[in-house]
C-alpha positions in Angstrom: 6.1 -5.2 12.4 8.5 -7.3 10.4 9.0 -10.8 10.9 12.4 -10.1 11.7 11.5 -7.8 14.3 9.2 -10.2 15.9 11.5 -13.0 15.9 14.5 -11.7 17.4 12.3 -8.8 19.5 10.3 -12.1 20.9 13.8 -14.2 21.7 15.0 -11.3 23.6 12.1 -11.2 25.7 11.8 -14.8 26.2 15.4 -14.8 27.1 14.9 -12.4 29.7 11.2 -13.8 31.3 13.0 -16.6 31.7 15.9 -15.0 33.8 13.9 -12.5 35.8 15.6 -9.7 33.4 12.5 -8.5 31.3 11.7 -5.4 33.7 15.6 -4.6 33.7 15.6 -5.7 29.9 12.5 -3.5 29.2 13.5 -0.2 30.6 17.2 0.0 29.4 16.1 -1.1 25.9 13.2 1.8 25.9 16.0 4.1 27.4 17.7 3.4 23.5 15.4 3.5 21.9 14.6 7.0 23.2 18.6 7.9 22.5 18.0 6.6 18.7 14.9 8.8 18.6 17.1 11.9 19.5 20.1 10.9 17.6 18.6 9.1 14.1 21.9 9.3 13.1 23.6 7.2 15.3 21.2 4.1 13.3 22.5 5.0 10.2 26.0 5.0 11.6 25.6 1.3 12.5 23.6 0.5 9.5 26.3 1.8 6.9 28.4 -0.7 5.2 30.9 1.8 4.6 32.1 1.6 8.1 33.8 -2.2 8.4 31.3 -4.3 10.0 34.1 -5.1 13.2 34.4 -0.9 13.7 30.6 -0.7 14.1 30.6 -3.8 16.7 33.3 -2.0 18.7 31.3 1.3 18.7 28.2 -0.7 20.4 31.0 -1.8 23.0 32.2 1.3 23.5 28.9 3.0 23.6 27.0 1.0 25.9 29.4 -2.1 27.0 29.0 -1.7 30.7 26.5 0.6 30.9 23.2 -2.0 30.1 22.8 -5.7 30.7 25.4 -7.8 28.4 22.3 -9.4 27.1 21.3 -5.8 25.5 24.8 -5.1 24.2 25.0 -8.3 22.9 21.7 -8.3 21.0 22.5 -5.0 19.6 25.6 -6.5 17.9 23.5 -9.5 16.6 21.7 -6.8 14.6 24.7 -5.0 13.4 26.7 -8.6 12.6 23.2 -9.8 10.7 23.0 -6.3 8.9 19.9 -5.3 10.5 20.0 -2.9 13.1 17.9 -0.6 11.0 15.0 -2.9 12.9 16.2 -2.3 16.8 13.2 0.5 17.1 10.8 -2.6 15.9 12.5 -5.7 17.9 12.2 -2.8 20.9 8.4 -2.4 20.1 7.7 -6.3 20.1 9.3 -6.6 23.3 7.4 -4.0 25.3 4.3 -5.3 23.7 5.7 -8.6 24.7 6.4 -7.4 28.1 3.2 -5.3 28.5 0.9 -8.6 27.8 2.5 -10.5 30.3 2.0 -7.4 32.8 0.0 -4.8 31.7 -3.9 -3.4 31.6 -4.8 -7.2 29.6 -3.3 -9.2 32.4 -4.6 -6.7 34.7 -8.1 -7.4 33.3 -7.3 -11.1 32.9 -6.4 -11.9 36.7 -9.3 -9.9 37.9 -7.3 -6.9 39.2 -8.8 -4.7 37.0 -12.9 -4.8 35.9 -13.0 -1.6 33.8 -10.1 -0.3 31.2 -10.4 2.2 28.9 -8.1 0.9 25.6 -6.6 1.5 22.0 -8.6 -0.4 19.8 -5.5 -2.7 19.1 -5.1 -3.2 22.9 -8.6 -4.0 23.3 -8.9 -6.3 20.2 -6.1 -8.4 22.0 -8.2 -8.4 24.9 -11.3 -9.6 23.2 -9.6 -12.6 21.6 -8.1 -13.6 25.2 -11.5 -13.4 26.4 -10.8 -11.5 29.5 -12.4 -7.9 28.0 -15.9 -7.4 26.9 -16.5 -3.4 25.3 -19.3 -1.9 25.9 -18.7 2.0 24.6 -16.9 3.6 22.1 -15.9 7.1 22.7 -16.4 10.0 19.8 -14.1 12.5 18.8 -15.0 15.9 16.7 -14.9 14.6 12.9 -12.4 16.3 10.1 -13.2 17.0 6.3 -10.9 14.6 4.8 -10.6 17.3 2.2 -9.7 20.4 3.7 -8.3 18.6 7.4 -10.4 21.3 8.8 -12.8 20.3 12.2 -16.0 20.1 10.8 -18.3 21.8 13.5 -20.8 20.0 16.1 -19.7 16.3 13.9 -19.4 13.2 16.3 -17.8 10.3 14.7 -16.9 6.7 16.1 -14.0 6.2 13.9 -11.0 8.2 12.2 -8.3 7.1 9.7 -4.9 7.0 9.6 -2.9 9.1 7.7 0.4 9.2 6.0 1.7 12.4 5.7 4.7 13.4 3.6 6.5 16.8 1.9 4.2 18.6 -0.6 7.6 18.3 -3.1 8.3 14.9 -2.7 6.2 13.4 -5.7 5.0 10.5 -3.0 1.3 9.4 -3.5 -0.3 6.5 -2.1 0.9 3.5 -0.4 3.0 2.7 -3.6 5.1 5.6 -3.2 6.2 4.6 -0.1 8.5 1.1 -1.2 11.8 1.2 0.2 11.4 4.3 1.7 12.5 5.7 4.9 8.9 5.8 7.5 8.3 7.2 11.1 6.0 4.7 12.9 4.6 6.0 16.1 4.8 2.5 17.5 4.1 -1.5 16.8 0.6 -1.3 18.8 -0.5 2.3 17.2 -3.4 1.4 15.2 -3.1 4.9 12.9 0.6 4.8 13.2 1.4 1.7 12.6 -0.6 -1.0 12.0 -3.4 0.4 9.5 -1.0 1.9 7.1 1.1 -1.4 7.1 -1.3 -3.9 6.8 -2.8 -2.0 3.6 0.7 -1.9 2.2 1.1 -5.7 2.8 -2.0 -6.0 0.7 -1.3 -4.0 -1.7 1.6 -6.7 -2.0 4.6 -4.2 -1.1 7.9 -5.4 0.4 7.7 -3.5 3.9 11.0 -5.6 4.8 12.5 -3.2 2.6 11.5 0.0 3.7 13.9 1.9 6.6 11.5 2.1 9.6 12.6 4.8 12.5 10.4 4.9 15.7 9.3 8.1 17.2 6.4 8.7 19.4 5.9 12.5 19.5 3.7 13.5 16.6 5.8 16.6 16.1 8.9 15.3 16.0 8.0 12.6 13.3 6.2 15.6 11.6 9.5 17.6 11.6 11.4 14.4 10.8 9.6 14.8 7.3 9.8 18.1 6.7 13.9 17.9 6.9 14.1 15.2 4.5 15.2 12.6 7.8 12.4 10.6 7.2 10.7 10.3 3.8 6.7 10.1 5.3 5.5 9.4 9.1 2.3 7.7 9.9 0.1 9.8 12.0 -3.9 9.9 12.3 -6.6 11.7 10.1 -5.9 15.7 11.2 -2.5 15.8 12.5 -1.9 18.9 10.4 -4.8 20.9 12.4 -4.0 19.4 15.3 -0.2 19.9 15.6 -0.6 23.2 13.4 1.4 25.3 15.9 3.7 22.3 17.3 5.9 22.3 14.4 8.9 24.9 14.8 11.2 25.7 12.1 14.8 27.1 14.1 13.7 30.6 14.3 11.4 29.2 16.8 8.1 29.5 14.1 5.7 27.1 13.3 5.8 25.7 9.8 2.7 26.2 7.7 1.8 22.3 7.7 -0.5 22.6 4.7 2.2 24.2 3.0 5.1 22.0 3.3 3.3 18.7 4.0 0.7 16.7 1.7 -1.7 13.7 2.8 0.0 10.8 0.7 -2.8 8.3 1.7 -5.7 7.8 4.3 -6.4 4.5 5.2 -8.9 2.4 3.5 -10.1 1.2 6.7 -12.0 2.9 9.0 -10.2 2.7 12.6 -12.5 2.2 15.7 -12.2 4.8 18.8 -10.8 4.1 22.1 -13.5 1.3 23.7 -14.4 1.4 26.9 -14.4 -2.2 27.7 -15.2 -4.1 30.9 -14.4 -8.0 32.6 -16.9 -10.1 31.0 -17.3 -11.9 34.3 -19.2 -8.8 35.8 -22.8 -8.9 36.4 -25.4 -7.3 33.7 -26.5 -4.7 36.4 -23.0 -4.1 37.0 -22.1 -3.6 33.6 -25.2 -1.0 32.9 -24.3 1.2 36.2 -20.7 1.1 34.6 -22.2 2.5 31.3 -24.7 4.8 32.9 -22.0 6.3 34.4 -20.1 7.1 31.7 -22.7 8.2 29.9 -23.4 11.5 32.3 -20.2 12.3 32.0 -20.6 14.4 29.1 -22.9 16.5 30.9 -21.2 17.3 34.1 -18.1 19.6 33.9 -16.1 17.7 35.7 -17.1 15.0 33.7 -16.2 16.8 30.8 -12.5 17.4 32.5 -11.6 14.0 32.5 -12.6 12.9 29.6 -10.8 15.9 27.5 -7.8 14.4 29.4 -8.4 11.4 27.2 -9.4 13.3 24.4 -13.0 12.1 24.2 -16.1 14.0 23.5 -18.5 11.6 24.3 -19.5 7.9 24.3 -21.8 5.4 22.0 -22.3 2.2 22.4 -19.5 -0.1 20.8 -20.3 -2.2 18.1 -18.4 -5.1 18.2 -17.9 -5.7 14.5 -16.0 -2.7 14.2 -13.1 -4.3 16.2 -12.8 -6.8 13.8 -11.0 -5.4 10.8 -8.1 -3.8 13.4 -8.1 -8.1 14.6 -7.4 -9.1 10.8 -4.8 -6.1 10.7 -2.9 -6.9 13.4 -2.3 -10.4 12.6 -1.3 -9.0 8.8 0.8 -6.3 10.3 2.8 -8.8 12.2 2.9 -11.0 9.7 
């Protein structure tokens, strides 16, 4: 997240906390940010300087004036005015995880309406440094040979990387390669699509303030972003290719050979923790161990097994909390 993003993203929200607008606020700014995913054009429209400044302001009037809050049409004219609207997808990612801590699964936990949650590992590091969250699983997922991207058979592993994929032509390697260019996030709070990669840039000492960043939250379509030169790489996590193998359609309605057209540019240096299965500290310790005990059967009971493959789990370990600590530091360097 850019400090740009943060700063105005935060004064929006604040603006509308303090007015009773931020559900109002919330929704109709994820409604366009949605519209931007669909129509990436329509950014670069309102980021070119070849169109007078004042022809670009009256195209945000004429687009949305009316039809959202005047606080939303105005903000969106800051951005163009200021020359940054290239950032709306971020500013729109700081306020729903603005919005979200003030009224989602962390406040949840934190009043006491919830005791169990099962979270991202950046949405349970948040929780852990608010106190309100203690975790006492990790879940495991089936393991990929960072070589080949194939499953590797009957592997468990606690942790994954992510992964920045870009075209096999495009001469991009490693986070270098990617200065000033033009990057699909999968979201602000996405610890493989977001967070890892950029917080390894910032320490590599690249500029992320001067790359183009474009939100879009379906894997495939930030895959097929790439793959027609809209998008210059997309950060995804470790396997995507396998994974999304026959998700990818080229307009005759085929899938694209992945390994063909795309190339891994970079796996994270870090290793990113699995989803943790994290409780209210305030619960007893025999509480706590039924809780675990619990989940722990479930990967022998078919319909255990159901709903966890609905969360994309194969089984559960227990969490060790150092490994939430690196995705702590790189969320406060992501942000930074």
């Amino acid at each position: 997240m850019t400090g740009l993003a943060r700063e105005y993203g935060e004064g929006l929200y604040e603006l509308a906390r303090d007015e009773d607008l931020s559900l109002l606020i919330c929704e109709q700014m994820d409604d366009i940010a949605t519209l931007l995913k669909q129509q990436p054009e329509f950014i670069r429209l309102l980021c070119s300087r070849a169109v007078e400044r004042q022809k670009r302001l009256e195209i945000v009037d004429e687009t949305f004036g009316g039809h959202v809050h005047p606080y939303v049409t105005n903000f969106m004219k800051l951005l163009v005015q200021k020359e940054h609207f290239d950032s709306f997808p971020l500013c729109c990612e700081w306020y729903h995880r603005r919005f979200n801590e003030d009224n989602g699964i962390v406040e949840a936990m934190e009043s006491g309406t919830v005791d169990v949650g099962i979270m991202p590992p950046a949405t349970y590091a948040q929780a852990r440094d608010m106190g309100v969250a203690e975790a006492i699983l990790s879940s495991t997922l089936t393991d990929y040979d960072q070589e080949t991207e194939q499953l590797i058979p009957g592997s468990v592993t606690g942790n994954f990387k992510a992964e920045v994929l870009v075209r096999a032509d495009s001469g991009i390697d490693g986070y270098e390669g990617l200065a000033e260019k033009t990057i699909a996030y999968l979201g602000a709070s996405s610890a493989s699509g977001y967070i890892y990669p950029v917080a390894e840039m910032k320490k590599l000492g690249i500029d992320t303030e001067k790359c183009t960043w474009i939100n879009i939250t379906s894997i495939p379509s930030a895959i097929l972003a790439v793959i027609n030169g809209q998008v210059d790489a997309c950060f995804t996590f470790e396997g995507s290719r396998y994974v999304f193998a026959t998700a990818v359609l080229d307009d005759n309605g085929n899938p694209y050979d992945l390994y063909e057209v795309l190339k891994v540019a970079k796996l994270s240096d870090g290793d990113i923790p699995n989803d943790a299965v994290a409780v209210n500290p305030k619960l007893s310790e025999s509480t706590q161990a039924a809780i675990t005990d619990a989940f722990l059967k479930m990967a022998s009971d078919e319909e255990g097994l159901k709903i966890m493959s609905t969360w994309g789990h194969t089984g559960y370990v227990p969490a060790i909390e150092s490994d939430y600590d690196t995705i702590a530091e790189y969320i406060a360097l992501a942000a930074d």
